[in-house]
PADRENSE-960484 format. One record per residue (C-alpha): residue in three letters; z, y, x. Coordinates in Angstrom, 3 decimals, padded with zeros to 6 digits, m for minus. Layout:
KOLPA residuo       zz       yy       xx
KOLPA     ALA        Z        Y        X
...
This chain:
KOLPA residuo       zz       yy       xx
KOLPA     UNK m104.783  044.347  089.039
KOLPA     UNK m108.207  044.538  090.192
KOLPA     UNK m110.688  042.297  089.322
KOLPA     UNK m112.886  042.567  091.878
KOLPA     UNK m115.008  039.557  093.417
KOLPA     UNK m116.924  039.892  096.506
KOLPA     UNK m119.746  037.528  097.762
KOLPA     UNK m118.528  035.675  100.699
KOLPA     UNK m119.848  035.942  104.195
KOLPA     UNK m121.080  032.271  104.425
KOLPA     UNK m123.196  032.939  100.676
KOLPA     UNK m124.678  036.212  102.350
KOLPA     UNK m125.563  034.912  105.416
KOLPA     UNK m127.936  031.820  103.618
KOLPA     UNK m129.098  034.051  101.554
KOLPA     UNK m130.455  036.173  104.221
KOLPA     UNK m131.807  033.228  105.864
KOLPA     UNK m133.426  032.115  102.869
KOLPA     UNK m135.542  035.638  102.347
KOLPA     UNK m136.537  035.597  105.838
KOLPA     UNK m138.008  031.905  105.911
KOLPA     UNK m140.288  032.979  102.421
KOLPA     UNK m140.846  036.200  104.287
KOLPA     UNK m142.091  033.794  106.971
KOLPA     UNK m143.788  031.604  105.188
KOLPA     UNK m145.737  034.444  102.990
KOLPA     UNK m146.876  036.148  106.116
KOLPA     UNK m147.975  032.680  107.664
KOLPA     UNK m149.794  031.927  104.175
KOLPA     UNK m152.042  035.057  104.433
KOLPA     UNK m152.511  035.482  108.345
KOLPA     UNK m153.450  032.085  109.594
KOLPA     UNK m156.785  031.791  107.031
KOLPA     UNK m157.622  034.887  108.641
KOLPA     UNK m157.380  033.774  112.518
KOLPA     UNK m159.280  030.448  111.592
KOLPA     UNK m162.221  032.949  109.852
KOLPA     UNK m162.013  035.129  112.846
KOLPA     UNK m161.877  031.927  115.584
KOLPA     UNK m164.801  029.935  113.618
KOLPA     UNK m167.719  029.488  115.543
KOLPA     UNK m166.238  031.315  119.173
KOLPA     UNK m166.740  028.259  121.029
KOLPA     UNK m170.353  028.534  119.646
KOLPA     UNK m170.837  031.730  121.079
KOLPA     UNK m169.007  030.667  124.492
KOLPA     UNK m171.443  027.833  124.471
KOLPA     UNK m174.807  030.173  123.764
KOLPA     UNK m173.526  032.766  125.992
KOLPA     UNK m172.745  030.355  128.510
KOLPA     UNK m177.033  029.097  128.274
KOLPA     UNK m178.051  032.385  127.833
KOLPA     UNK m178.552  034.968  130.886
KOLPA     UNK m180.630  038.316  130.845
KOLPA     UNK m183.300  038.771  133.837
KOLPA     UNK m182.813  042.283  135.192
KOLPA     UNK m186.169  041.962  136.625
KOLPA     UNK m188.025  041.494  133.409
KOLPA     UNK m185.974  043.870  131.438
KOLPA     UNK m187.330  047.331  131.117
KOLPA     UNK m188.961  050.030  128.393
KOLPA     UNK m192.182  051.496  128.295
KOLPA     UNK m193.218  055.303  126.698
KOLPA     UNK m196.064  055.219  124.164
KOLPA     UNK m197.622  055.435  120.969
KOLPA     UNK m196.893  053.193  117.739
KOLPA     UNK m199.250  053.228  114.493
KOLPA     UNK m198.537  052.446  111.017
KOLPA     UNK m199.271  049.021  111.652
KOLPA     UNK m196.573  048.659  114.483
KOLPA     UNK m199.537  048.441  117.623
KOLPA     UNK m198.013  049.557  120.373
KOLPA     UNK m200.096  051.927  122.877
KOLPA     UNK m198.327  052.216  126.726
KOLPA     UNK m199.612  055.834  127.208
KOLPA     UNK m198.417  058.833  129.282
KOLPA     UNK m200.038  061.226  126.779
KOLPA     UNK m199.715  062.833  123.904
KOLPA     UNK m200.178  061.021  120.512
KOLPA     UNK m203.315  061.497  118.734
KOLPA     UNK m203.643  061.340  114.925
KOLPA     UNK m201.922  058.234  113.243
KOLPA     UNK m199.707  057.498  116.120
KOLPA     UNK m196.303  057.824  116.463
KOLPA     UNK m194.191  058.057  119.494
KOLPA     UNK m192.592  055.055  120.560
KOLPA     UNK m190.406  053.257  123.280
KOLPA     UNK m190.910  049.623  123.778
KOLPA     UNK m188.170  047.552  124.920
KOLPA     UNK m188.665  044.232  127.100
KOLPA     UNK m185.752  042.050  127.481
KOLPA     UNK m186.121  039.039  129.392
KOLPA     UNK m183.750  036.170  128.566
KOLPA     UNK m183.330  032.998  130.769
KOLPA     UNK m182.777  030.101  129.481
KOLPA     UNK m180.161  027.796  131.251
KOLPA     UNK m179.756  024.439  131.668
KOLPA     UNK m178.002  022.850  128.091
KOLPA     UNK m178.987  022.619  124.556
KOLPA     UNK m177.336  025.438  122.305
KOLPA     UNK m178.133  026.453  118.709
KOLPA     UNK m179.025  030.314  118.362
KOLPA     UNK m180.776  030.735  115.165
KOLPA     UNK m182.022  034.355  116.740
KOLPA     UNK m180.917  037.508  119.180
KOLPA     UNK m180.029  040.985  118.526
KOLPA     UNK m181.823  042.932  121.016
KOLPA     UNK m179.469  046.349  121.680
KOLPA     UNK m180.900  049.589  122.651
KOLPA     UNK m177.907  052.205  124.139
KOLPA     UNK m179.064  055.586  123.656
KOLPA     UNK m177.082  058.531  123.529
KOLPA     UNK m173.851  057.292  123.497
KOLPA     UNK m175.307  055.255  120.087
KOLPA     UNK m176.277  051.282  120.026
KOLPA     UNK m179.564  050.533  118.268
KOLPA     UNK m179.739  047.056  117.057
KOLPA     UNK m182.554  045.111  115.871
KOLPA     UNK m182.714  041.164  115.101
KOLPA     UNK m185.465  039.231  116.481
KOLPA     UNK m185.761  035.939  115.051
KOLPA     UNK m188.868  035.114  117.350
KOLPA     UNK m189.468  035.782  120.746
KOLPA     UNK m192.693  034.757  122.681
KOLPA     UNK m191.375  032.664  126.043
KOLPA     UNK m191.785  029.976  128.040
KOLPA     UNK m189.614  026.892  129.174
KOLPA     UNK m187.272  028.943  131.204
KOLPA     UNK m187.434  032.521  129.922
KOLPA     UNK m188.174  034.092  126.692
KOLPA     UNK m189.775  037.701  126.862
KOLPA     UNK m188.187  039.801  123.379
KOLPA     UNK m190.107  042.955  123.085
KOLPA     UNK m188.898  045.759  120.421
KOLPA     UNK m191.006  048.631  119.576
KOLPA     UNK m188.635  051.712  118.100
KOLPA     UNK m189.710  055.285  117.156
KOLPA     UNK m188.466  058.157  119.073
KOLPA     UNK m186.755  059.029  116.316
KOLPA     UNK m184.873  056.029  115.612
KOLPA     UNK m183.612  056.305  119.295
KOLPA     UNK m182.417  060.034  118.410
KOLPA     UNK m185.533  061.264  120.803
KOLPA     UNK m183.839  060.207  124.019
KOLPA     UNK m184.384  057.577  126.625
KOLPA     UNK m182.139  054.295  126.549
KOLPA     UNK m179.973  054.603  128.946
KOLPA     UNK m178.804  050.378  128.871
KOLPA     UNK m180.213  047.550  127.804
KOLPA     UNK m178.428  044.305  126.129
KOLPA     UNK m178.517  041.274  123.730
KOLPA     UNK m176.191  039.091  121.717
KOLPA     UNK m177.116  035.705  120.602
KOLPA     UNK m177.051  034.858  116.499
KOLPA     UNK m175.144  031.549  115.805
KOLPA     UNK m174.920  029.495  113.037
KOLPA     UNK m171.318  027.924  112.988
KOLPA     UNK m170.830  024.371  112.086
KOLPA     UNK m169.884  024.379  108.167
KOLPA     UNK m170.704  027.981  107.560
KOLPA     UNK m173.690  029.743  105.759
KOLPA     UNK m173.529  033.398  107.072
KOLPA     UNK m174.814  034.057  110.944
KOLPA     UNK m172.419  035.114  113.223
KOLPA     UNK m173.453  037.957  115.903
KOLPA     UNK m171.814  037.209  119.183
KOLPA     UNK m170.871  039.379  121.427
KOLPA     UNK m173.297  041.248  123.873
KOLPA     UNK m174.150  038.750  126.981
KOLPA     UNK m174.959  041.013  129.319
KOLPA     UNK m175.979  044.542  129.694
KOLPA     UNK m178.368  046.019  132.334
KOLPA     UNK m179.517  049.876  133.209
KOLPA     UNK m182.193  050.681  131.421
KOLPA     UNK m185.486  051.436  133.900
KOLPA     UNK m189.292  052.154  133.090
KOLPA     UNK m191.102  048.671  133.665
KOLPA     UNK m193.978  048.552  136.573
């Protein structure tokens, strides 16, 4: 006689459905915090971005010489002694109609096939346009020209306490200014 039991087909089918809805509910557990972290503050940027928009015409680099102290020199010569040399970035950044909160900008630099970055928390402007103006050695823009020019506003998002970078606004062809 054998003595043999088997589990029926009705038992192994719940059971099956049963792993699969903890499966489910373990993968929604751990993904979903990480969408909300990853959505938070978007509409922010949407709504900066959306304020925000960068005037070709004032945007433009300059060659030159920096000192220790950061002055910037516009020259079309060499160096001297205690200088350094230097591109100057301009980026000029309209201001829309609206009210947004940007708590600064990262002013990009393409170079080389490489992004410089730097965060400016204060820019010198006017009701309409603010003019951001970044000062980099040659060396920090691997000797070479940039090639494009950008920005991305900083954000703040409602209930958090890190800043958020959004994403770049707009980006223009980098050209001597006149």
């Amino acid at each position: 006689m054998n003595n043999k039991k088997a589990v029926s087909a009705v038992v192994a089918t719940v059971l099956i459905i049963l792993i699969t809805i903890a499966a489910v509910t373990i993968i929604w557990a751990a993904i979903i915090p990480m969408i909300q972290n990853q959505l938070a503050g978007s509409g922010d940027c949407l709504d900066s971005s959306g304020h925000m928009s960068l005037n070709e015409d004032t945007t433009c680099y300059n060659l030159g010489c920096v000192n220790a102290t950061g002055w910037f020199n516009k020259t079309n010569v060499v160096c001297g002694t205690g200088w350094t040399n230097a591109t100057q970035v301009q980026l000029g950044v309209k201001r829309l109609q609206g009210v947004f909160d940007s708590t600064g900008i990262v002013a990009k630099i393409f170079v080389g096939g490489k992004t410089v970055s730097q965060k400016v928390s204060q820019v010198i402007g006017t009701n309409t346009e603010d003019t951001i103006i970044v000062v980099k050695n040659a060396s920090e823009l691997y000797n070479s020209l940039p090639s494009r020019l950008s920005y991305a506003p900083l954000i703040k998002p409602a209930g958090g306490t890190a800043e958020k970078e959004c994403p770049n606004v707009r980006e223009t062809v980098a050209k001597l200014c006149a």
